[in-house]
Structures are given as C-alpha cells and as structure tokens.
C-alpha positions in Angstrom: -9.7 -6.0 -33.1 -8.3 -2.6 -33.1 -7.0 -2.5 -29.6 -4.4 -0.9 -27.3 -4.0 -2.1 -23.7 -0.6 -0.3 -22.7 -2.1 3.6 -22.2 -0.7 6.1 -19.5 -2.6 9.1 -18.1 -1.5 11.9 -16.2 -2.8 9.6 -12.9 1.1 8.5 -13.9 3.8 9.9 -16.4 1.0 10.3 -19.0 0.1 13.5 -20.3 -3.5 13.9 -21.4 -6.4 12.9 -19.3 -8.3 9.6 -19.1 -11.1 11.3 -20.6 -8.7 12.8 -23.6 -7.4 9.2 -24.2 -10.5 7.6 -24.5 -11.8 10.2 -27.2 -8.7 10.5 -29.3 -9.1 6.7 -28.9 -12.7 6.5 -30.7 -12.0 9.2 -33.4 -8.6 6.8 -33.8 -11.3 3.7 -34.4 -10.6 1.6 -31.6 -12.7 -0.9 -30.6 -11.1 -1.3 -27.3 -8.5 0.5 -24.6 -7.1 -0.8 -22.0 -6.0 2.2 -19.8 -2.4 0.3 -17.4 -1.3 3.3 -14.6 2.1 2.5 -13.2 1.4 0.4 -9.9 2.7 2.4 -6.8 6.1 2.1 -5.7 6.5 2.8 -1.9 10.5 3.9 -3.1 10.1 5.8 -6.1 7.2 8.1 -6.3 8.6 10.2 -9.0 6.0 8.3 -12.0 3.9 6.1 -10.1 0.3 6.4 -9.2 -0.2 7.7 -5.6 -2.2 5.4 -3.5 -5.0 7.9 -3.3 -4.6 8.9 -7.1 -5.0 5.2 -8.1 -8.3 5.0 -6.2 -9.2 7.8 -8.4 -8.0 6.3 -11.5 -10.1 3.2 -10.9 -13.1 5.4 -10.2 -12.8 8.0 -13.4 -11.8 4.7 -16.0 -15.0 3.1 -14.8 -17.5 6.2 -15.1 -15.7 6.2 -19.1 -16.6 2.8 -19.4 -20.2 3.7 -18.5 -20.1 6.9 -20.4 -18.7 5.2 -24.2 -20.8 2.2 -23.6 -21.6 0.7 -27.2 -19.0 3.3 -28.7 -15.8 2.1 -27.3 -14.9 -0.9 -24.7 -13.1 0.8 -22.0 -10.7 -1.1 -19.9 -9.2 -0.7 -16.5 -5.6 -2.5 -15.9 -2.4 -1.6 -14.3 1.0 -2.4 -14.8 2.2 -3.9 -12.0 6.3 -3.5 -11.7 7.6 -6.4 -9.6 8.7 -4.8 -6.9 5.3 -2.8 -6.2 3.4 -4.5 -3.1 0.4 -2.7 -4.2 -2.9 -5.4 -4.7 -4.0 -6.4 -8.3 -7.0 -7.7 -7.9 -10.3 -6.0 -9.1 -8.3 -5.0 -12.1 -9.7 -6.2 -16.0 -5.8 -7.3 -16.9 -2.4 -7.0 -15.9 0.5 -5.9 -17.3 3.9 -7.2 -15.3 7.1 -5.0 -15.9 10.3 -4.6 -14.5 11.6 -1.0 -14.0 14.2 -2.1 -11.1 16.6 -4.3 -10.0 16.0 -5.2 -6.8 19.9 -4.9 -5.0 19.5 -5.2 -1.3 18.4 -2.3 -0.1 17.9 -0.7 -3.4 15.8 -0.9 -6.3 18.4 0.2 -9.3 16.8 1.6 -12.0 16.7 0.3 -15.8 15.0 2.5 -18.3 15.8 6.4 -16.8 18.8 7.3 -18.1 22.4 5.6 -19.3 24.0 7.4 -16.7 21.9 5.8 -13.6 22.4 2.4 -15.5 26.1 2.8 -15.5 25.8 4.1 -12.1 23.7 0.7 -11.2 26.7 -1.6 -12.8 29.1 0.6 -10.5 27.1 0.1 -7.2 26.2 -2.9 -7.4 27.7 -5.0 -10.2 31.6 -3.6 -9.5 31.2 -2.2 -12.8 29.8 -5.3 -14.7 27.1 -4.3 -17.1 26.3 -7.8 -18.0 26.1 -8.9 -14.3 23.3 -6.0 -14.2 21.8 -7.2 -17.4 21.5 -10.8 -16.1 19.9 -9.5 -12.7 17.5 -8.1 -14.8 16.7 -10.5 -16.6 16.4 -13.1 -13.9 13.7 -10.2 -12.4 12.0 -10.7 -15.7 11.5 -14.5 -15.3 9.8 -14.0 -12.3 6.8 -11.6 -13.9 4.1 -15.0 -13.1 4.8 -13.9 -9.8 2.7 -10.8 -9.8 -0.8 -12.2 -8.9 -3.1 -11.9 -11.8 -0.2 -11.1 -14.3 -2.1 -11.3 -18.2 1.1 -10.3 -20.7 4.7 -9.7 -20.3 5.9 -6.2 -20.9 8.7 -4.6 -22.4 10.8 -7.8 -22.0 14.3 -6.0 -22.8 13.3 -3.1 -21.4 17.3 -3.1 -20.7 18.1 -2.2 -23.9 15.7 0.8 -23.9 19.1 3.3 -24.7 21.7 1.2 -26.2 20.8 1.7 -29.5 21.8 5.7 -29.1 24.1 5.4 -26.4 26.0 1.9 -26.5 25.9 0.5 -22.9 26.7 -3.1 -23.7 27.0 -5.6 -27.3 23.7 -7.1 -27.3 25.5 -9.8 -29.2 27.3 -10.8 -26.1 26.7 -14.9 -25.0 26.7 -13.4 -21.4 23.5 -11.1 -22.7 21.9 -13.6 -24.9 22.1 -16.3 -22.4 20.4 -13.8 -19.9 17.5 -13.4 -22.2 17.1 -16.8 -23.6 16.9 -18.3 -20.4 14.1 -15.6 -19.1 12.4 -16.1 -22.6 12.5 -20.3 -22.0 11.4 -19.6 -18.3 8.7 -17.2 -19.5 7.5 -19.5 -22.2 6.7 -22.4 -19.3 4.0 -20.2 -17.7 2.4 -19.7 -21.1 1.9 -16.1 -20.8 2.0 -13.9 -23.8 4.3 -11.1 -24.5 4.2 -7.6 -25.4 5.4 -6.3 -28.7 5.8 -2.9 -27.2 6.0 0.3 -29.9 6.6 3.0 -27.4 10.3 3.1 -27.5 10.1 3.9 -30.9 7.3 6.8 -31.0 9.5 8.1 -28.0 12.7 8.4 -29.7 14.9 5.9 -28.0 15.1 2.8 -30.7 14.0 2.7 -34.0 12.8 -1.8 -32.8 10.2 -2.7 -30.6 10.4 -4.4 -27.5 11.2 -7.6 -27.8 14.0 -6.6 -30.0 13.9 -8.8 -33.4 16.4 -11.8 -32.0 14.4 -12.2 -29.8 11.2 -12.0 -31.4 13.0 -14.6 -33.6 13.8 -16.8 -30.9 10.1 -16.6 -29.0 8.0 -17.2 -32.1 9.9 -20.5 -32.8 9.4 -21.7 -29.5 5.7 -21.2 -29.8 4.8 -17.6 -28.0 1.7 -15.3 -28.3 2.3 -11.8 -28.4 0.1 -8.8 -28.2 0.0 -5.4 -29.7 0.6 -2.6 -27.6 2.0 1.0 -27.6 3.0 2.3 -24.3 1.5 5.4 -24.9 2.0 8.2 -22.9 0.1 10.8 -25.2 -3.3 10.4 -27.3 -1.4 10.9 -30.0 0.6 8.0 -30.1 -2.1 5.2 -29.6 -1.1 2.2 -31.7 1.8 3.2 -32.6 3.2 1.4 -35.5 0.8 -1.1 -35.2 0.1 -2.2 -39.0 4.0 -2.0 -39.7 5.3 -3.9 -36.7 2.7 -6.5 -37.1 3.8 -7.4 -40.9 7.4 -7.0 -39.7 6.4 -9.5 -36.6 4.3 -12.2 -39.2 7.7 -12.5 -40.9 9.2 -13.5 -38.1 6.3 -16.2 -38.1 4.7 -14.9 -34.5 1.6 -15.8 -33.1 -0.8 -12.6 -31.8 -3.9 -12.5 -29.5 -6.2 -10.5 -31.4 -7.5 -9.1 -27.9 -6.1 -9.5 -24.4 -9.6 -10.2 -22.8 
C-alpha cells in the first residue's frame, strides 16, 4: 500500500493545511494518510498542538475522511512525545517519540539545535554527551508506556545533527550499548519501528532514522518496520520511500505494508 502515517500540519510545525496535505496526497497516489500532530506539551508550546487547536485537528481530519471517502483513506493519529500527559485514546494510531530528556525539573531538548544539546550535556550531564545519549535512550525504551503506542518513531532521533555538526562518535561502546539495549528492550514489546525519511528531505542527514547499524542490528533480531516520512510540507510525502526501502531489503528487514 502506498502509505504515509508520519504527516504534520500547521495545527503543529507543519506548513500546509490538513486539507492541502490530503490533496497533494491523492494527486501523489496514496492510498492512505495517516495525519500524527505533535501531542501537547504543558512545557514547551513552541511546536505542539494547543489543547483547543488539537480538538480542532481531530474535528477537520475527520470531516477529510468523510469528504475523500472511496478516493483516499484518511487517518487521524498523533504522535505522542513521552513526556506529554495529554490522552490518546480515540485516536486511529500512535506514534511514540522522544523529543526530551526528562532531568528533574526540566525536559532537555534533543533534536532543536547542537547548541541546546551541548547545553543539555552541560546542565545536566557535567558535560557528558554520552551520559545524555544514554538518558535518551533509556527514554526511548520506555515508548510501550504511552497508552495505545502503534510504532516507534525516530529511534535515534539523537543523532538528528551529528552527521553536519559532530556532537559525539556514534561508534562509541558507551553509544552503541545505549541503543542496543533500547533496541533489545524495544524488540520485547513487539512493536514496530519507523524508518523515518524526514531527516533527510530536511537537510540534516543524508540516513534515515534508524541509522543503518542499527537497522542492521534490529532486522536480525526479527523487527518490523514501517515507512514513514515526517513530513512537514505536501511536498515531501514519502520521501525516499522506493530507495530507502530497497536500501532497507538489503539489510534483510521486515515491513508492515500498512500500519492499520
């Protein structure tokens, strides 16, 4: 099925319209979208849906699903960061991300910018990187949490600028350990993962999320994976889709040919 369940509209950092999605989406061919607004978070308001604006969401995607009825299966999930308290239920799938690292009385974040990341490390790590980038990951294992969680996303979201601006060797045994054990603790709940494009239309890594390793490592240990692309324009709907997939076969993973 020619599907893409990982969309954002302007309800969050999107920037086209539920409505502009959805078309671009049939001329595009798809036989299904799954439209996943950023969950609410209560400290960081900056790309989340509002409370009210996420009442709004869930009213406009389901007059879309009425409206392209027989032309396109329309979808209504969110992703759901950890650290949002916001309900799930009522949704068709979702998506369970980490954007923060949860530090007493902060939430540090992971994919704005290297500088905050570094800052993060300072605050709250004494400067460690890798002490960050196994609190991360140890956020990440805990994804089943979320009530009604349906895929993983962006697993190494971590790694979102390293590849441009070198934070940390990904090569490191204090890194992979991080990962491998989130990936073995993440494979015991069965879930399936993202392969997640949108770093790549965006400009920040020329890989996927999960990086190739650990694609590697997660296909030979039996994990399903799904196709999405993060997108945050129209425009960029299934991104890299036919090329990652081939790339990802190689590797010898397993995909879900839909989500639901």
């Amino acid at each position: 099925m020619r599907a893409d369940y990982h969309v954002h509209t302007r309800y969050c950092d999107g920037k086209a319209s539920p409505a502009q999605t959805a078309q671009a989406a049939l001329a595009a061919g798809l036989e299904q979208l799954g439209f996943s607004g950023h969950s609410y978070t209560f400290f960081d308001e900056t790309w989340c849906m509002s409370r009210e604006g996420t009442a709004e969401y869930r009213r406009e995607i389901a007059a879309l699903r009425e409206a392209y009825a027989g032309k396109l299966d329309i979808l209504c999930g969110v992703e759901q960061d950890y650290c949002s308290a916001e309900p799930t239920s009522g949704y068709d799938y979702v998506i369970g991300s980490v954007h923060y690292v949860p530090a007493g009385e902060s939430y540090l974040p992971v994919d704005e910018s290297p500088a905050l990341l570094r800052a993060g490390a300072r605050s709250a790590f004494g400067g460690d990187i890798y002490a960050f980038a196994e609190a991360y990951f140890d956020t990440v294992s805990r994804v089943p949490e979320i009530p009604g969680c349906s895929v993983v996303g962006h697993f190494d979201l971590i790694a979102k600028f390293n590849e441009k601006t070198p934070l940390f060797d990904e090569n490191h045994p204090r890194y992979v350990a991080a990962w491998q054990l989130a990936a073995d603790r993440l494979l015991e709940s069965g879930l399936p993962f993202e392969l997640n494009t949108g770093a790549i239309s965006r400009g920040y890594r020329s890989v996927p999320y999960p990086a190739p390793p650990i694609l590697r490592y997660l296909a030979a240990r039996g994990a399903r994976f799904i196709l999405n692309s993060d997108s945050h324009s129209p425009e960029t709907l299934c991104f890299g889709f036919d090329e990652w997939r081939r790339a990802a076969d190689a590797l010898g993973c397993r995909f879900l040919e839909c989500l639901i």
